[in-house]
C-alpha positions as CSV (number, residue, x, y, z in Angstrom):
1,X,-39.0,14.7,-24.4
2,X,-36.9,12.2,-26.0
3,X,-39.7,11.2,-28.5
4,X,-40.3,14.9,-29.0
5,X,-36.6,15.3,-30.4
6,X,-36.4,12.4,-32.3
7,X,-39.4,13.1,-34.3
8,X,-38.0,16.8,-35.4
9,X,-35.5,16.9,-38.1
10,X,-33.5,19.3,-37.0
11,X,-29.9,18.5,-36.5
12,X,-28.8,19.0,-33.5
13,X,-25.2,19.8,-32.6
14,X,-22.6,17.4,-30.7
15,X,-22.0,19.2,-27.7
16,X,-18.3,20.3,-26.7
17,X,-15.6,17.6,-26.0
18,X,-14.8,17.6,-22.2
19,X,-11.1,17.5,-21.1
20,X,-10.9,15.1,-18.3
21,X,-7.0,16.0,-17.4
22,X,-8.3,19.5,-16.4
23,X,-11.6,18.3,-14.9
24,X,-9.9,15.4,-12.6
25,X,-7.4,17.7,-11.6
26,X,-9.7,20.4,-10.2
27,X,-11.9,17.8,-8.7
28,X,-8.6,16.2,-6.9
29,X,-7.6,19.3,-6.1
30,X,-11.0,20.3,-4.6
31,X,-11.3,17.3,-2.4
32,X,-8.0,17.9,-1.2
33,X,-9.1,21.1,0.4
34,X,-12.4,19.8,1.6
35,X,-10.4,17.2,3.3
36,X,-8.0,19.7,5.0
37,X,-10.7,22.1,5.9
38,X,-12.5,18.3,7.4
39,X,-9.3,17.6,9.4
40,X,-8.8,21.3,10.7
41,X,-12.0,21.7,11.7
42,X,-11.6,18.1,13.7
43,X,-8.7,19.3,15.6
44,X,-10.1,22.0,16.6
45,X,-7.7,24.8,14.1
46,X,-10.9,26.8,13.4
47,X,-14.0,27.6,14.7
């Protein structure tokens, strides 16, 4: 595939910057719940 790409001469466009601020803070934010769903779920809060 690689090979495949580099042969054509078509350029090919940069893709999109990502914004790490926003993406670590949904991913915190994420694993935050996960964890309190984990702990609820360990003393027995939900079924």
């Amino acid at each position: 595939m690689v090979r495949a790409l580099a042969l054509t001469t078509a350029d090919t466009p940069q893709p999109p910057p990502l914004h790490l601020d926003v993406l670590t803070t949904i991913l915190y934010a994420l694993l935050g719940l996960g964890g309190m769903r984990t702990f609820e779920k360990l003393q027995g809060r939900t079924k």
